[in-house]
N, C-alpha and C positions, 0 to 999 in steps of 0.2 A: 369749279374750274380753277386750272391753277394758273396761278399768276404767271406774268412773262418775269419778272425777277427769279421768281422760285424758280423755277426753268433755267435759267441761264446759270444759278447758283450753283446747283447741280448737274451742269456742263463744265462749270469751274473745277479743276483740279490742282489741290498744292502743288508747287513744286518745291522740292527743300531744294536751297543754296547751300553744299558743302562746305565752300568757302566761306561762307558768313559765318554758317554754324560753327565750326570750328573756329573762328577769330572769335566769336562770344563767348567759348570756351576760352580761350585766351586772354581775353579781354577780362572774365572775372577773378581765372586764377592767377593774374598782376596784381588786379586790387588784392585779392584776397594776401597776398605775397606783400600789397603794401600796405597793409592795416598788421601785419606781423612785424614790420620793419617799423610801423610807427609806434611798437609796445615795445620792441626788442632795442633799437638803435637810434631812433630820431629823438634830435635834443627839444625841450618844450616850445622854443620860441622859434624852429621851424613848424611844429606843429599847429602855434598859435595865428603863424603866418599864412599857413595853407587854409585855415579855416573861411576868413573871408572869399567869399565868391559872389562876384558881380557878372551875370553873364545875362543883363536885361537888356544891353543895349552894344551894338557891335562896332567895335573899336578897331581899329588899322591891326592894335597885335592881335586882340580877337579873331578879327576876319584870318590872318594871316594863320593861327590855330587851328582854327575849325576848316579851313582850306586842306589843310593835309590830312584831317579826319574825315570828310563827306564832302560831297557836293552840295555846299550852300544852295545852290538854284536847284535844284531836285529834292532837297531836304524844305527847303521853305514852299516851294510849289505842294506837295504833298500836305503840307501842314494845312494849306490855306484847301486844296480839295478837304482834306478832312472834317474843316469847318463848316463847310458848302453843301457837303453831301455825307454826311453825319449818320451814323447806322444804315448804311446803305453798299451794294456792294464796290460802290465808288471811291470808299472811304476804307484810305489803306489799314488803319488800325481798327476796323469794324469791330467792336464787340459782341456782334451778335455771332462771330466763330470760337467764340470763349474768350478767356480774364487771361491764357497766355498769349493767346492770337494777339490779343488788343496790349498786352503792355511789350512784348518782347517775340512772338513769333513774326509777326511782320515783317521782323527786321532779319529773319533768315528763309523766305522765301518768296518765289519770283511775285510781282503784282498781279493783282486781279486785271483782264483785260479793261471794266471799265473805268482802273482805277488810272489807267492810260490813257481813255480818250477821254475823260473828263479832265486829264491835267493837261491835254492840252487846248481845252476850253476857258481856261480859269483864268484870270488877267495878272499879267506879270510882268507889266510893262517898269514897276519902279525898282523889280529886281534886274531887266536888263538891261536899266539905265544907271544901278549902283558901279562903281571903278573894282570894286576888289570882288561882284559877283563875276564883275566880263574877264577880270585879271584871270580868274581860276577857270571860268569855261571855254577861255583860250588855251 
């Protein structure tokens, strides 16, 4: 007999975001644009400078960063279902849809339905007690 997951899996259908997929596209040929800029033109000691990266803990410029990049409360909600509901179809980056699904498809098409009703089950009360999450989701 098959499972009620298995079932619903397979009522599940990708959607690609065009939008996204193209800015991924975009997004790697800047790097790729800016790792040619830093053999061709960047002096050592901006290169030397770029190299540290501290992004363990979120800082007024941080937050202020990542604001114009993604939705901190959507992007952290997601993180925390993916820990909760872990290979499951709950879990936005499942690995069990493959190795692109799980590091980089996710991120160009629309969510699984339960990976929506499980984030709004998840508790996220000290994300919308943070100032620079409510700043951005106003």
């Amino acid at each position: 007999m098959e499972s009620k997951e298995r079932r619903n899996a397979e009522e599940y259908r990708i959607q690609i975001v065009w939008r996204k997929v193209f800015f991924m596209i975009y997004l790697h040929l800047g790097a790729l644009y800016g790792i040619y800029l830093c053999f061709t033109a960047a002096k050592w000691g901006t290169i030397f400078f770029g190299l540290p990266h501290y992004t363990f803990s979120l800082t007024y410029p941080n937050g202020k960063f990542f604001m114009q990049k993604a939705s901190i409360f959507e992007w952290s909600r997601d993180h925390r279902v993916h820990h909760k509901y872990s290979e499951t179809d709950a879990d936005p980056y499942n690995s069990k849809r493959g190795f692109f699904f799980a590091h980089m498809g996710w991120l160009m098409v629309r969510k699984h339905p339960k990976v929506i009703e499980m984030g709004k089950k998840i508790d996220i009360k000290d994300l919308l007690d943070d100032k620079i999450v409510q700043f951005q989701h106003k």
